[in-house]
C-alpha positions, 0 to 999 in steps of 0.5 A: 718538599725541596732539597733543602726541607728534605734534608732538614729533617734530620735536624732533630737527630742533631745532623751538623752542617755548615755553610760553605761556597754558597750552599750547604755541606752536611755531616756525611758520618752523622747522615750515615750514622743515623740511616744505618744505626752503626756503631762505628759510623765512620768505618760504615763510610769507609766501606761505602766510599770503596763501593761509590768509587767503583761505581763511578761516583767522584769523592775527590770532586764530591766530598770536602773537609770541613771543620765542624764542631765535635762532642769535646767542643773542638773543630775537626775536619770532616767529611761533608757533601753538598745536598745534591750528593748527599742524596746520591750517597743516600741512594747507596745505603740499604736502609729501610730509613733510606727508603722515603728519601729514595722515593721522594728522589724518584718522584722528583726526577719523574717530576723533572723529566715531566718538565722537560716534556712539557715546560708548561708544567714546571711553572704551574708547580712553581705557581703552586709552591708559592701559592701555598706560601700565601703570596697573592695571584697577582704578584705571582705573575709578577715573580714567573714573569720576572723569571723568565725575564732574567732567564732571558737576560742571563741566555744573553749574557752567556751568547755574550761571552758572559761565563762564570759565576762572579761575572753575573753576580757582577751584572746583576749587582750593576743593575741593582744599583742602578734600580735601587741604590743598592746591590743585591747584598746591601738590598737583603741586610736593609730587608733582614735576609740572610740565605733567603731568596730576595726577590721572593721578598720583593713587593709588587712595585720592585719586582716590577723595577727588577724586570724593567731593569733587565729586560731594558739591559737584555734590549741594550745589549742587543742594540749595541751588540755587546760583547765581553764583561765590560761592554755588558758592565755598561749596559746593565749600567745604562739598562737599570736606569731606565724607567720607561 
């Protein structure tokens, strides 16, 4: 399972969450509630934020208040933490119920490290997951091969000058509407997405159209030694015209 599923799993036991910059936040008082069977879930927390702390992790920079609905029906601010940090505060709670969360994670980070060793394995766990999603072999060559495309793109950008996050959504969006009319935004609402990941929904045709759009800009780029967000804005602009 990924991240997310890993942490869906709590959904049955009524773990509150919400979406917030892009990702989300969970209940960190319902996660340890449910690990620990406290009574006073809120008090356990306090507890183990001391012992986070002293061990290094940064709550300021880790944890955020949000307002989630409570048992009154009312919206109060609480205590919450993205999937990734939740799982290092899971970590620190001796808990039987913690354990299968604990070894899945070491499984995970072997896993990885065995990645770094040998790339080659990342994207055969990869062909693999979507292979077990029922997509056919040819559009999953299709989907690797537009991965490393926009990986390509994106390591481009970066020697580029191209550096925060709103910049690249900015390019990708130019090159969407240059390709399809649409951006990335508008492309999912006409396929009834939300959260989900659009070129996983892409037929075979369109993912073709995507890596043409930016290994062309990737091409353009280099050609005319673009530097900067708006040079690179016109050569995702020019780079998704083109169908050759």
């Amino acid at each position: 399972m990924d991240s997310k599923d890993a942490l869906v799993v709590f959904e049955g036991t009524k773990i509150r969450r919400t979406w917030h910059d892009e990702q989300w936040y969970f209940s960190v008082t319902d996660v340890v509630g449910i690990l620990t069977d406290s009574s006073i879930p809120r008090r356990y927390w306090s507890d183990l934020k001391a012992r986070l702390d002293e061990e290094g992790f940064e709550l300021y920079d880790k944890i955020v208040q949000l307002k989630l609905p409570s048992s009154d029906g009312k919206k109060y601010e609480t205590d919450c933490a993205n999937t990734e940090s939740m799982f290092r505060i899971i970590q620190s709670i001796p808990s039987p119920k913690a354990e299968p969360f604990k070894r899945w994670l070491a499984k995970v980070g072997y896993e990885r490290v065995q990645e770094i060793e040998d790339p080659e394995l990342a994207q055969k766990r990869m062909k693999e997951l979507f292979k077990l999603k029922g997509y056919s072999d040819d559009w999953i060559e299709k989907r690797v091969r537009g991965i490393a495309i926009r990986d390509e793109l994106t390591d481009e950008w970066d020697k580029r000058g191209i550096k925060t996050k709103n910049e690249y959504s900015i390019l990708t969006g130019e090159i969407s509407k240059a390709t399809f009319g649409l951006t990335p935004a508008e492309y999912k609402k006409i396929k009834g997405l939300e959260r989900q990941n659009l070129r996983d929904h892409m037929n075979d045709l369109e993912l073709i159209f995507a890596m043409l759009g930016e290994a062309s800009t990737t091409k353009i780029a280099r050609n005319k030694d673009a530097i900067g967000f708006n040079e690179n804005k016109e050569a995702a602009k020019e780079g998704g015209q083109l169908r050759e």
